[in-house]
Backbone as CSV, one residue per row, in Angstrom:
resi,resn,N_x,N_y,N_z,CA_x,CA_y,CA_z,C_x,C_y,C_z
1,UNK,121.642,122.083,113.027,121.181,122.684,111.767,119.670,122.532,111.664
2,UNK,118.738,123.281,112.177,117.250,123.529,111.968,116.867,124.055,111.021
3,UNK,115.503,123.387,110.490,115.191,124.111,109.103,113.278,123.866,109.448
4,UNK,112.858,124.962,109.186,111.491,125.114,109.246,110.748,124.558,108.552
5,UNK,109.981,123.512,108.624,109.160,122.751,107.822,107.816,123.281,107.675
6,UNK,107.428,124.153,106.892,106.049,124.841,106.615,104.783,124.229,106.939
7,UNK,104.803,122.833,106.223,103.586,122.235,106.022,103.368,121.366,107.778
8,UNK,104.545,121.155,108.345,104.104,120.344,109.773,104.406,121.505,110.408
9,UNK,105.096,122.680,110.383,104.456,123.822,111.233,105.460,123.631,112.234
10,UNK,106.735,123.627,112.515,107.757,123.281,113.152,108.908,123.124,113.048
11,UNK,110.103,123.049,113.506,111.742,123.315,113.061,112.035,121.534,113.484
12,UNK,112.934,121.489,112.914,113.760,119.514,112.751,115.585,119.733,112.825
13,UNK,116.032,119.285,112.646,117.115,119.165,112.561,117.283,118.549,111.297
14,UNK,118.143,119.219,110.004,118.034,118.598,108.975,118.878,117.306,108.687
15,UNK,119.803,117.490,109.657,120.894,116.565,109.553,119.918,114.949,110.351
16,UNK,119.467,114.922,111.136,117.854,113.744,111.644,117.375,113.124,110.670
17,UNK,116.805,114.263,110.137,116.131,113.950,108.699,116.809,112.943,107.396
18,UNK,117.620,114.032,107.336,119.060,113.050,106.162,119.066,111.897,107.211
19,UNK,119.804,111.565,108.111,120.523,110.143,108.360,118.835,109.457,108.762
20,UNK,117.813,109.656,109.005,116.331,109.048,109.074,116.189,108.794,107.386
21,UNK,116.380,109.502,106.471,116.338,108.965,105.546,117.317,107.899,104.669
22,UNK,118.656,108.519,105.379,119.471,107.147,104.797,119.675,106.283,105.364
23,UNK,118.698,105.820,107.078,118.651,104.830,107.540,117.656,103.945,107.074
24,UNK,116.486,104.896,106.207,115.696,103.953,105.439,115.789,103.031,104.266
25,UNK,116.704,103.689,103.321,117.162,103.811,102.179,118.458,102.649,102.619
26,UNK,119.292,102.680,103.543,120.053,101.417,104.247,119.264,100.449,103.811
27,UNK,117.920,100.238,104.836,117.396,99.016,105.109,116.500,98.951,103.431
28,UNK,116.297,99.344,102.471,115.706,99.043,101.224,116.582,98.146,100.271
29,UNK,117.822,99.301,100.686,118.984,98.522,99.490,119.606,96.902,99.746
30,UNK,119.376,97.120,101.492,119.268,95.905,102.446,118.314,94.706,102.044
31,UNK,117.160,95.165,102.071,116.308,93.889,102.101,115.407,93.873,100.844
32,UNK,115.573,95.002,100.121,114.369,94.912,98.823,113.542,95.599,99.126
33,UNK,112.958,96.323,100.131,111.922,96.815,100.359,112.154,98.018,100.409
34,UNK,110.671,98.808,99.419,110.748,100.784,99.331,110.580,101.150,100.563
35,UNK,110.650,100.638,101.577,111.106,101.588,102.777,110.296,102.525,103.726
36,UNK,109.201,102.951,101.962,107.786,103.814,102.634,107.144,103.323,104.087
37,UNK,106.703,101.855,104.167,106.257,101.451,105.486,107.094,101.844,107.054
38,UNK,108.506,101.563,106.630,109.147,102.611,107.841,109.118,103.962,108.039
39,UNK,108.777,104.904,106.785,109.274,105.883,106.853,108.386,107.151,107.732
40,UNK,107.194,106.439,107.556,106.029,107.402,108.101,106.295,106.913,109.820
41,UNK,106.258,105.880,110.481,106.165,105.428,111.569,107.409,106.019,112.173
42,UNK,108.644,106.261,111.781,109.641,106.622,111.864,109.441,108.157,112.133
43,UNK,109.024,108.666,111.499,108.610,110.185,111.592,108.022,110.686,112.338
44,UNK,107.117,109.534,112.589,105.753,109.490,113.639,106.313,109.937,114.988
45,UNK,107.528,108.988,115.324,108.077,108.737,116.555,108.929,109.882,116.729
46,UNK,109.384,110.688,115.968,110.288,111.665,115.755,109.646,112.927,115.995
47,UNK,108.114,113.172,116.134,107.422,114.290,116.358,106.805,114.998,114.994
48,UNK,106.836,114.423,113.952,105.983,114.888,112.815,104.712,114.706,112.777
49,UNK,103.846,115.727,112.496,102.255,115.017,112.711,102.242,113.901,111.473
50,UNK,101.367,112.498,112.236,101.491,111.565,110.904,100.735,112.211,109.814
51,UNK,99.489,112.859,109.436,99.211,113.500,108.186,100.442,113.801,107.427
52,UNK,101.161,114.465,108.025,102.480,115.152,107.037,102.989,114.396,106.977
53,UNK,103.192,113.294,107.980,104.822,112.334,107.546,104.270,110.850,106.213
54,UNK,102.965,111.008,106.478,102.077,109.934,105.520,102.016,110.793,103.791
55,UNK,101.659,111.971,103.626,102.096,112.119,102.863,103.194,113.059,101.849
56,UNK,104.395,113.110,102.858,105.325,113.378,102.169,106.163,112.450,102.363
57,UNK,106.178,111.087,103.141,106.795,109.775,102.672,106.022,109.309,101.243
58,UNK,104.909,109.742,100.830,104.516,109.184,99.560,105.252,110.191,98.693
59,UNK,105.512,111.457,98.563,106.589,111.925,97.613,108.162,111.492,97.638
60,UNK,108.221,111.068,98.648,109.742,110.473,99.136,109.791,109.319,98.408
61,UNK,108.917,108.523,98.797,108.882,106.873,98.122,109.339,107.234,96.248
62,UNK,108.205,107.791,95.976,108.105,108.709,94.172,109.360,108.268,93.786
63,UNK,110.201,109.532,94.053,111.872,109.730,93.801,112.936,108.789,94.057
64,UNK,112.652,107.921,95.012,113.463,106.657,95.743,113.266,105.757,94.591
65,UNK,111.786,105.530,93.962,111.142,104.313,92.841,111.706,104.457,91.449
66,UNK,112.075,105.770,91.148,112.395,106.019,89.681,113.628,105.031,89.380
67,UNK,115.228,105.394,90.205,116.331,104.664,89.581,116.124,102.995,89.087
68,UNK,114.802,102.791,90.459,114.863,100.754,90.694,114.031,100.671,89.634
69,UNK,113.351,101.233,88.771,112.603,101.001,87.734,113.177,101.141,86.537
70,UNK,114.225,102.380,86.332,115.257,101.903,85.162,116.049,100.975,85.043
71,UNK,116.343,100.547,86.843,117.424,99.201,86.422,116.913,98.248,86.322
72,UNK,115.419,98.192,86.694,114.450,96.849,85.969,114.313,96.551,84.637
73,UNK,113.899,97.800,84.152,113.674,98.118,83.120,115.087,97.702,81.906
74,UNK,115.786,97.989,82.316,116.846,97.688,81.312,117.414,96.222,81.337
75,UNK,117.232,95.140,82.163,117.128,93.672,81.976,115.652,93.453,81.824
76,UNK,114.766,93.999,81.395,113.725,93.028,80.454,112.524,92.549,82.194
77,UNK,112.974,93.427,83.383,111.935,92.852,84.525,110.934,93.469,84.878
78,UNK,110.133,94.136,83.821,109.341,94.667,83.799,108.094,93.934,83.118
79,UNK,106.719,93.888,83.186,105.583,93.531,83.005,104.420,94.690,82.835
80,UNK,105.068,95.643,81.829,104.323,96.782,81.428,102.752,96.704,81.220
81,UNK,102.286,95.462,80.231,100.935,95.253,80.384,100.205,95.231,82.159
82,UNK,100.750,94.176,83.031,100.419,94.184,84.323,100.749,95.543,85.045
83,UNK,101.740,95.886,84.786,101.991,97.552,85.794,100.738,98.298,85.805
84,UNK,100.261,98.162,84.118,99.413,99.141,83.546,98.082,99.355,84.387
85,UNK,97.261,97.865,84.241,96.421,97.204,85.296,96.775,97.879,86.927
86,UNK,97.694,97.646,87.387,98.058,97.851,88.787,97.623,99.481,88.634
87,UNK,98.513,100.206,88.003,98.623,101.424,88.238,97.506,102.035,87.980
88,UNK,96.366,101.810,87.210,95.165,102.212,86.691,94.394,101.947,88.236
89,UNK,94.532,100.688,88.664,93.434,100.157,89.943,94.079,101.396,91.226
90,UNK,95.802,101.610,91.334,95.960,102.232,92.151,96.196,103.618,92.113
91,UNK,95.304,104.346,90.608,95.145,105.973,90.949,93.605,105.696,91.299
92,UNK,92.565,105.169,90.657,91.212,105.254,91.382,91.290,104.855,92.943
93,UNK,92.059,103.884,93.739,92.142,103.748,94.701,93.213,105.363,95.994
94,UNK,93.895,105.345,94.899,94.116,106.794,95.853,93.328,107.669,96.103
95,UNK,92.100,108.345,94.849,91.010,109.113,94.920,90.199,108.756,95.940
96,UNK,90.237,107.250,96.086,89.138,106.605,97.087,89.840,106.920,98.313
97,UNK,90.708,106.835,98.557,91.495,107.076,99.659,91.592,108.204,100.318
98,UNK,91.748,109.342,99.382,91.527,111.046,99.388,90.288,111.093,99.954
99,UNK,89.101,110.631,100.184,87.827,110.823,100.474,87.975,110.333,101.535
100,UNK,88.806,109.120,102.022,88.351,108.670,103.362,89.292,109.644,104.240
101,UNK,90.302,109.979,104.081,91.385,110.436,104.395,90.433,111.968,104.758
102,UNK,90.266,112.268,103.890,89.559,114.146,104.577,88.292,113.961,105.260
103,UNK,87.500,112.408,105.768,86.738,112.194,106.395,86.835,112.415,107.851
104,UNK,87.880,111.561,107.659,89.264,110.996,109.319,89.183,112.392,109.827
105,UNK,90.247,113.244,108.284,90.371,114.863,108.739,89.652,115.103,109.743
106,UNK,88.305,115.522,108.433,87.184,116.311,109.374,86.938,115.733,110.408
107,UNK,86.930,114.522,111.021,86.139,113.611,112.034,87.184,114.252,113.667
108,UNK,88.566,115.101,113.208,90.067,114.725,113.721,90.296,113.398,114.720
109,UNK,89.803,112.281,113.671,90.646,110.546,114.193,91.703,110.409,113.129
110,UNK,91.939,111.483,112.046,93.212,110.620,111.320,94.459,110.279,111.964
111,UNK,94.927,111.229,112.828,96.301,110.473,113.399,95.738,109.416,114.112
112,UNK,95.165,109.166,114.984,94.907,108.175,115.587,94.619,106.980,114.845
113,UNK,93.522,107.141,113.521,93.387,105.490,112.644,94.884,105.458,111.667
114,UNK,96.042,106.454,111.754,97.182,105.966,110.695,98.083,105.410,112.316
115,UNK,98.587,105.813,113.158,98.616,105.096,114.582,97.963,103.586,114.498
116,UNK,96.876,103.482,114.440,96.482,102.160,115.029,96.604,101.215,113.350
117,UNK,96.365,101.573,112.852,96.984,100.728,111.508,98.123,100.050,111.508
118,UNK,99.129,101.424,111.314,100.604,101.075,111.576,100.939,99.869,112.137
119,UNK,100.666,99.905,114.017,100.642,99.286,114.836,100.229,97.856,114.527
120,UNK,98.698,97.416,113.690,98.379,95.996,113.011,99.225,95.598,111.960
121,UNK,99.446,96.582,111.461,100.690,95.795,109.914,101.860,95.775,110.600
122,UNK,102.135,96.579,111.256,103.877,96.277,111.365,103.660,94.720,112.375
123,UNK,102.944,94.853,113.381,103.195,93.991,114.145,102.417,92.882,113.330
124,UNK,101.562,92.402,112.630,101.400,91.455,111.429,102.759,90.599,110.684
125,UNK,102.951,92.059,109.806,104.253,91.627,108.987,105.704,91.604,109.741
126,UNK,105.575,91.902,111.246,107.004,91.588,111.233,107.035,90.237,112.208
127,UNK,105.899,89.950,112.416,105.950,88.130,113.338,105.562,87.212,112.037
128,UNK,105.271,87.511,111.027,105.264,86.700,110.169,106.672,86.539,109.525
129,UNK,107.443,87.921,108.903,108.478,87.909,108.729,109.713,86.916,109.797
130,UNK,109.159,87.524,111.060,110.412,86.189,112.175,110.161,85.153,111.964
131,UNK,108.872,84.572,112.340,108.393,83.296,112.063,109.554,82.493,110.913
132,UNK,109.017,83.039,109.688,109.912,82.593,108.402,111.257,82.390,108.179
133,UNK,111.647,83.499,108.862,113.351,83.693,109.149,113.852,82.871,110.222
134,UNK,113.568,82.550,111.211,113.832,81.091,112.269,113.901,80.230,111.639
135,UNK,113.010,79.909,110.745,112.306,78.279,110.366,113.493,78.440,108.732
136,UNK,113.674,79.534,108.378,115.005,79.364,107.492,116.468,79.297,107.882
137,UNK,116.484,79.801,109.476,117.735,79.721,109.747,117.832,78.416,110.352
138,UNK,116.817,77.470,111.146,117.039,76.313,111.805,117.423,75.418,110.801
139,UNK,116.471,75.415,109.422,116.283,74.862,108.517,118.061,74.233,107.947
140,UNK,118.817,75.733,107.680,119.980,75.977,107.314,120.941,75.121,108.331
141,UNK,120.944,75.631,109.814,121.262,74.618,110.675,121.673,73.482,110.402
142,UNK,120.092,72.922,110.416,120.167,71.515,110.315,120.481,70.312,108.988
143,UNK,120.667,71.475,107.527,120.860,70.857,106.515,120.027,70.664,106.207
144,UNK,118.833,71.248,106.177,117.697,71.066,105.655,117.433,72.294,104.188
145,UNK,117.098,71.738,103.213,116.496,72.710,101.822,114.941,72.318,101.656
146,UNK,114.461,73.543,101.337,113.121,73.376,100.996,112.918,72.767,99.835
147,UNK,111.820,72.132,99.590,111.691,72.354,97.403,110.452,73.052,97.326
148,UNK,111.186,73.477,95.526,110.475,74.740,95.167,109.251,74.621,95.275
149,UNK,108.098,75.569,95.607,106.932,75.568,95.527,106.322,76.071,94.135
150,UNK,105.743,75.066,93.577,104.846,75.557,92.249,104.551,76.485,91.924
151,UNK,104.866,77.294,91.125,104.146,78.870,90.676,102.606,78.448,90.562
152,UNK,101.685,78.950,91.215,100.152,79.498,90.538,99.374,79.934,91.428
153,UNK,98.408,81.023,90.244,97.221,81.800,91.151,96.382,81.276,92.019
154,UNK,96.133,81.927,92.729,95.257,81.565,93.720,93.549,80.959,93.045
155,UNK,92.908,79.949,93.639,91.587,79.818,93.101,90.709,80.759,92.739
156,UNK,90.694,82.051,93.590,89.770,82.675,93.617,89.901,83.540,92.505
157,UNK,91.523,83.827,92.007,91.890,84.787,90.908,91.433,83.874,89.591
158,UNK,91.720,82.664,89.613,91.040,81.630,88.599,89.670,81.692,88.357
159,UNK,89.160,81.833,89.286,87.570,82.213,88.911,86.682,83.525,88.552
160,UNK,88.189,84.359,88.260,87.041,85.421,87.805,87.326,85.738,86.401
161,UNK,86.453,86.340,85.399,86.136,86.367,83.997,86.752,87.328,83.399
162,UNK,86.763,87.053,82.093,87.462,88.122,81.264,89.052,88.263,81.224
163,UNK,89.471,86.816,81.130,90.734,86.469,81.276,91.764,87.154,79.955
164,UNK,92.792,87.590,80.471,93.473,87.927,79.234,95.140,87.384,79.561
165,UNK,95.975,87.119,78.807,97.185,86.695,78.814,97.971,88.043,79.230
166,UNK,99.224,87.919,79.960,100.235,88.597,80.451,101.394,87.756,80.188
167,UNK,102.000,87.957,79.073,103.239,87.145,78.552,104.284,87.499,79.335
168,UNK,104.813,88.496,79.862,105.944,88.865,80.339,105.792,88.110,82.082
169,UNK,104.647,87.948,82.590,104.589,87.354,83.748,104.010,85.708,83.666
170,UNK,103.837,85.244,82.406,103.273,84.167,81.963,102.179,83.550,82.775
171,UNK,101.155,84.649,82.614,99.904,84.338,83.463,98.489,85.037,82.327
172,UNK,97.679,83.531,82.745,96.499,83.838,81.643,95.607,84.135,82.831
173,UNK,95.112,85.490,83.271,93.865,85.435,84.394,93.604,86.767,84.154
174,UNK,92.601,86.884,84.786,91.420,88.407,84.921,92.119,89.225,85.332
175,UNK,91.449,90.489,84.435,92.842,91.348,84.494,91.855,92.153,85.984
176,UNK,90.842,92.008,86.546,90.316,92.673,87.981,91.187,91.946,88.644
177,UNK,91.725,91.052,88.807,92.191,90.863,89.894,93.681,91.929,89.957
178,UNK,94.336,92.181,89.637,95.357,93.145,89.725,94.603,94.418,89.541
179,UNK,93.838,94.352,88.951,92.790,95.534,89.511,92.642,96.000,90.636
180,UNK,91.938,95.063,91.334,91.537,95.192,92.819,92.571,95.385,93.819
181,UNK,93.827,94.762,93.551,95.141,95.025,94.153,95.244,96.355,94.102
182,UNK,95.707,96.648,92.889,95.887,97.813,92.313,95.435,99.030,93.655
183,UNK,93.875,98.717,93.536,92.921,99.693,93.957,93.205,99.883,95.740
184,UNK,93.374,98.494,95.690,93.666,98.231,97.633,94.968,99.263,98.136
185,UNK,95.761,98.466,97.092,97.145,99.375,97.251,97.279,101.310,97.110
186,UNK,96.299,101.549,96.083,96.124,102.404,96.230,95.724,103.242,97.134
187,UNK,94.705,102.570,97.965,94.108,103.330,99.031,95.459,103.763,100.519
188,UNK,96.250,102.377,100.473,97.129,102.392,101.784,98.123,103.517,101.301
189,UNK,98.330,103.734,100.029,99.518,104.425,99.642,98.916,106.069,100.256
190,UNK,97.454,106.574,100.231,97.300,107.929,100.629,97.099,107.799,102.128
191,UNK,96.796,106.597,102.768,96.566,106.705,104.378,97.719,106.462,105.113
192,UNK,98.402,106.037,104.368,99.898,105.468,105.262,101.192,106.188,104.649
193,UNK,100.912,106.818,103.383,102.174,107.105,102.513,103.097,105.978,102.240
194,UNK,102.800,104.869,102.225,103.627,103.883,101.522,103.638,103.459,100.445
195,UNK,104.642,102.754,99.740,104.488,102.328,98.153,103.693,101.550,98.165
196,UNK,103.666,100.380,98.857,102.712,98.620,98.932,103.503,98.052,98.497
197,UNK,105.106,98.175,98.033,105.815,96.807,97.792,105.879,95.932,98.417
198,UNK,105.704,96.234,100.273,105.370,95.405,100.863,104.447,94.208,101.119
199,UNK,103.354,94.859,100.494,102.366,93.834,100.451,101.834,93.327,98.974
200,UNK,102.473,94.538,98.073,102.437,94.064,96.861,102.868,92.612,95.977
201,UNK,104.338,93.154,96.545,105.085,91.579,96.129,104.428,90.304,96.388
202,UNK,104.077,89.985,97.769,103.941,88.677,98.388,102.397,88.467,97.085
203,UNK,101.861,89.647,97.343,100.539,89.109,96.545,100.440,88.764,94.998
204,UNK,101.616,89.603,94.341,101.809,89.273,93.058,102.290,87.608,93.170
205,UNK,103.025,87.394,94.025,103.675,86.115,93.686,102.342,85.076,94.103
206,UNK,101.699,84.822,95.471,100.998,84.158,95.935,99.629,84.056,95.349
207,UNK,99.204,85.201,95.032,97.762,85.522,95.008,97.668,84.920,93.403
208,UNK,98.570,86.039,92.450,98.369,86.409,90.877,99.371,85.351,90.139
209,UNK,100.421,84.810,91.168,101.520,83.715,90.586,102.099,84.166,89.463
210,UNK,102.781,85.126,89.795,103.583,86.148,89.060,104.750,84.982,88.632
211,UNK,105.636,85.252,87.348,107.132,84.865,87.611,107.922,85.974,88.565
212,UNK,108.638,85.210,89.081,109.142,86.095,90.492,110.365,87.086,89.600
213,UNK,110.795,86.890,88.209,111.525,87.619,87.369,111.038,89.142,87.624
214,UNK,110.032,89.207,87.382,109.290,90.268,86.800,108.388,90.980,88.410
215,UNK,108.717,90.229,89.004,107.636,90.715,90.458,107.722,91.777,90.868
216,UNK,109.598,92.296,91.389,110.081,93.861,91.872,109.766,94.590,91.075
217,UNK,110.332,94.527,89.298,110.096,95.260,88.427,108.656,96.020,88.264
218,UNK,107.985,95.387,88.310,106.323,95.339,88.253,105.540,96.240,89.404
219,UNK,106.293,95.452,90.655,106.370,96.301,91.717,106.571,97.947,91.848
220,UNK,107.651,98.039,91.407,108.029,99.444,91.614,107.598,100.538,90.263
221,UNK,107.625,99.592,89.200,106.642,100.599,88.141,105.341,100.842,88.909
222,UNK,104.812,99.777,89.494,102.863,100.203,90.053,103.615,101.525,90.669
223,UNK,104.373,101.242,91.750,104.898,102.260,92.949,104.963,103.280,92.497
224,UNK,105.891,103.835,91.814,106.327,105.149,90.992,104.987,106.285,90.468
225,UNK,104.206,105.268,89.935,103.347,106.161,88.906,102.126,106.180,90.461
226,UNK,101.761,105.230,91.705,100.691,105.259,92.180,101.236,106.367,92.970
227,UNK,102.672,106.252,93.982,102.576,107.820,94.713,102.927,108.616,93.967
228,UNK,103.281,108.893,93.081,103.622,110.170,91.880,101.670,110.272,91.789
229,UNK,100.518,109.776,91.541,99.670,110.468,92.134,99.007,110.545,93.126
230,UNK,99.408,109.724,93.975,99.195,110.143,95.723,99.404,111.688,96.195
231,UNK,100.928,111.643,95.858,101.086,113.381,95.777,100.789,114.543,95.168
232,UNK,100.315,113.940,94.483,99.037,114.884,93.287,98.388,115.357,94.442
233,UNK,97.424,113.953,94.483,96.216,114.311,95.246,96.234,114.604,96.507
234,UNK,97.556,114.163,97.175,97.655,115.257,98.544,97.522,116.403,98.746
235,UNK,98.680,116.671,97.603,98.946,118.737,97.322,97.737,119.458,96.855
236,UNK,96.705,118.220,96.300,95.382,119.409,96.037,94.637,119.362,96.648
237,UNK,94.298,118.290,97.924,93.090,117.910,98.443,93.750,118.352,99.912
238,UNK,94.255,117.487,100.128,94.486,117.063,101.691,95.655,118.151,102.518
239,UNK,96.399,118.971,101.219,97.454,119.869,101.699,98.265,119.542,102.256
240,UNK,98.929,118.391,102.706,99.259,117.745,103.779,100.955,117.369,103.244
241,UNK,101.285,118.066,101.910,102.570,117.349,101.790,103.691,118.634,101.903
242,UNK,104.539,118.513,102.847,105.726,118.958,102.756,107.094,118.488,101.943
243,UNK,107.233,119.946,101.328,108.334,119.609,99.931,109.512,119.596,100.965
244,UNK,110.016,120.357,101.601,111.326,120.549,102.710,111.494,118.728,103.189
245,UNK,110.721,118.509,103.740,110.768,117.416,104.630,110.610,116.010,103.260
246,UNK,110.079,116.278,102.717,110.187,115.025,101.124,111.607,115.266,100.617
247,UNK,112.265,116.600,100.730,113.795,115.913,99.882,114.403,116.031,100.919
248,UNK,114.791,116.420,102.165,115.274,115.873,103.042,115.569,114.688,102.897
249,UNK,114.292,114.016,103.023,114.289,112.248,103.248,115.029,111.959,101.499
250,UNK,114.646,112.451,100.676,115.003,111.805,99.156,116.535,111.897,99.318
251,UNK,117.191,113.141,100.160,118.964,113.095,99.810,119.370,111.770,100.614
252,UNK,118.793,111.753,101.907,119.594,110.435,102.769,119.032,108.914,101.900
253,UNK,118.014,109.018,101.253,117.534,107.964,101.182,118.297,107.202,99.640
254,UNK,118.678,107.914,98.990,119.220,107.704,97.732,120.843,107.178,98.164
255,UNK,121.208,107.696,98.930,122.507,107.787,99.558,122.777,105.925,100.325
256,UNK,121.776,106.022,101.387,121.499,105.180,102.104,121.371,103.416,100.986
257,UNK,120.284,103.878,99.940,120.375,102.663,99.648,121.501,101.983,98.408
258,UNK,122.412,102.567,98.092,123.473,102.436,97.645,124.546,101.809,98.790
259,UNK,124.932,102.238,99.504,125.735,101.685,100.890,124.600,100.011,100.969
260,UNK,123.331,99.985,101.533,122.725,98.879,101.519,122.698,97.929,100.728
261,UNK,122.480,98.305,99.431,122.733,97.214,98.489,124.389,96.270,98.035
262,UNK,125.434,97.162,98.627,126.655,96.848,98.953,126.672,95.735,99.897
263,UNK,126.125,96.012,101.211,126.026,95.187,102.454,125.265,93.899,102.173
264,UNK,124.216,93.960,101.793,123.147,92.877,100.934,123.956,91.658,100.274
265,UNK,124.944,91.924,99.808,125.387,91.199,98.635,126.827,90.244,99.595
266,UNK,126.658,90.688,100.626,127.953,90.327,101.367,127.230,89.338,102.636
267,UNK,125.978,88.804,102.889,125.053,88.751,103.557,124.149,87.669,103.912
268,UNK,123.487,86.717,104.277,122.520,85.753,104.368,121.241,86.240,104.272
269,UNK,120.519,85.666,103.300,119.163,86.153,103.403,118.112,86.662,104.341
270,UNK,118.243,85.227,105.014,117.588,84.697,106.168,117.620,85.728,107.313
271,UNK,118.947,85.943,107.836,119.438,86.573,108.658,119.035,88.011,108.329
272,UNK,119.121,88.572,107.398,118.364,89.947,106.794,117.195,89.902,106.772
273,UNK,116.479,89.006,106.083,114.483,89.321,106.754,114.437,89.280,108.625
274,UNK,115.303,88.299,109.270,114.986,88.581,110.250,115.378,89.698,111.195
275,UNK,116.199,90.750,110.744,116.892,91.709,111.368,115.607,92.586,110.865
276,UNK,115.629,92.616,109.579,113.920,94.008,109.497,112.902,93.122,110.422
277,UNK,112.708,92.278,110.498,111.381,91.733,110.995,112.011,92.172,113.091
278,UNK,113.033,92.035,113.233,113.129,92.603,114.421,112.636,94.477,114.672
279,UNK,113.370,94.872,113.564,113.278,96.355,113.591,111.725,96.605,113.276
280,UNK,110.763,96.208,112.327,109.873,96.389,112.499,109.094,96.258,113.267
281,UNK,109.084,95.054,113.760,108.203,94.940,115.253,108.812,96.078,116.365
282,UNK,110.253,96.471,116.487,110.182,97.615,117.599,109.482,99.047,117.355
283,UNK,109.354,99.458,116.012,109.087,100.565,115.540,107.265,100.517,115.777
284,UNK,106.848,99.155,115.365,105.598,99.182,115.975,105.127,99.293,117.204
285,UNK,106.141,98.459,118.271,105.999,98.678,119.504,105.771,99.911,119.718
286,UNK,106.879,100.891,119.462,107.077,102.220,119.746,106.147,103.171,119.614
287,UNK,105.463,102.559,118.189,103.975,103.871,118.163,103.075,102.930,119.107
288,UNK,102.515,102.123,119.404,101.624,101.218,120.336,101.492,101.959,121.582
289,UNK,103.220,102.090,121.980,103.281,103.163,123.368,103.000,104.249,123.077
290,UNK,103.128,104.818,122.217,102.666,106.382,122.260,100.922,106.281,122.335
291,UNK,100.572,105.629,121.673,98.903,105.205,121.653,98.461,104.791,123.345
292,UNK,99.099,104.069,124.102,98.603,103.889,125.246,98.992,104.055,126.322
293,UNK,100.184,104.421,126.611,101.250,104.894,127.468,100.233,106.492,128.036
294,UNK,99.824,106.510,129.235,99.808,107.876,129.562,100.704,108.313,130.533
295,UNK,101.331,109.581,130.107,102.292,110.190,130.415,102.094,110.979,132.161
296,UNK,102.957,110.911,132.563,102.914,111.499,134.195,101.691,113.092,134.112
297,UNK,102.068,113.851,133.146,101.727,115.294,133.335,101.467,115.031,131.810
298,UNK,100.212,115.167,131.396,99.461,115.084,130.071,99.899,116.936,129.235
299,UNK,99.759,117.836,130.203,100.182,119.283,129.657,101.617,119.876,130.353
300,UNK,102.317,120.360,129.980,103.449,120.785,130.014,103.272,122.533,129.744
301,UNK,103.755,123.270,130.498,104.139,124.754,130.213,105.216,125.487,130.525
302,UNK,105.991,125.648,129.706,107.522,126.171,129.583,107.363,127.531,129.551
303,UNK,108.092,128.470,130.591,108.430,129.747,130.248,109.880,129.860,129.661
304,UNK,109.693,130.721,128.698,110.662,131.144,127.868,111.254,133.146,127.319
């Protein structure tokens, strides 16, 4: 079943697409995570130019973020004042992003710097991710429990001015510092098409010493409203988003993480960060080789 994708300029198999998207949407409902960080690399490997698969995984992510934000939303795990902050830092940071992004364009290094990115975060976050997951499963092993580690911000978030209270996350600090997140996050969300829950979370908790109540919630409100205008600013600037290939991925992916969150609940933690932290590191591998791997016969010509 082929279906012509306008904006990447090429035919797919739609049925690829669906189970690529509800293999993402699997591993979200699976482990907590919006999925966006697989979804572009995934695409990548599949023959989509990354421009297109970067940002129409940011309209994909959009639609995936809405349900997890009503069901936050309706137990009270939301931190609307902080979202607000986030989401403000991460539409100026998408604009900023839009500029570097049609730089790359014009320069034509963007596939190549969303390639070599990829390649540092995944392989980053997924040896950090193993790391953690060993040292929780030996841990488990051996009868060993951690104790809890203290909630609080980091020094550096302590030292900056113009402190205001966030009751729902019970944190008195500068509201730039979720600013600057905000803004960071913003930028990866138009170069990579990802939400940043990935890197969001760890930093809300570590950096800003979030209550971990309110962390996803918080999370996926920034998410929602930052690629809801990522894809703004794709569709007007960068052109680069395909609607065909965004609900493609939205039918498997909605699908997918319903089945996942089933499996999740039946499951060891431990053993689940370390199964994504396996899969991520191969998916990184995989674009790495396409980056340096040269192929027997660089041009190919088919008569037809």
């Amino acid at each position: 079943m082929d279906l012509y994708l306008p904006i990447a300029n090429l035919s797919v198999n739609a049925l690829v697409i669906i189970a690529l998207g509800g293999g993402v949407g699997l591993l979200s409902g699976m482990f907590g995570v919006g999925g966006g960080f697989l979804t572009t690399p995934l695409l990548i490997v599949y023959g989509i130019p990354p421009t297109v698969a970067a940002a129409s995984a940011a309209s994909q992510v959009t639609g995936a973020s809405v349900s997890g934000v009503f069901a936050h939303w309706r137990r009270g795990g939301v931190d609307v004042k902080m979202g607000g902050v986030l989401v403000a830092g991460g539409v100026v940071g998408s604009f900023a992003g839009a500029g570097i992004f049609r730089l790359l364009q014009a320069s034509g290094q963007i596939d190549t710097v969303i390639a070599i990115v990829y390649v540092l975060m995944l392989g980053s976050i997924g040896s950090m991710m193993a790391r953690e997951a060993v040292q929780a499963i030996l841990a488990r092993r051996r009868g060993q429990t951690g104790a809890a580690a203290r909630r609080r911000h980091h020094p550096l978030v302590a030292a900056l001015p113009f402190r205001t209270r966030f009751y729902a996350s019970g944190l008195y600090i500068s509201p730039l510092a979720p600013l600057l997140l905000g803004f960071f996050t913003g930028i990866l969300t138009i170069l990579l098409g990802v939400g940043g829950g990935f890197i969001l979370v760890p930093a809300m908790i570590y950096l800003l010493g979030m209550a971990t109540s309110v962390v996803l919630g918080t999370s996926l409100f920034q998410t929602l409203f930052v690629t809801a205008a990522a894809t703004m600013v794709h569709a007007t600037t960068t052109k680069a988003v395909d609607i065909v290939l965004a609900g493609l991925l939205l039918v498997g992916s909605v699908t997918g993480a319903q089945l996942g969150a089933k499996f999740a609940s039946r499951a060891r933690p431990e053993y689940l960060r370390l199964a994504l932290a396996i899969i991520v590191l191969l998916v990184g591998t995989r674009i790495l080789l396409g980056l340096v791997w040269r192929p027997e016969e660089i041009f190919t010509v088919e008569l037809s």
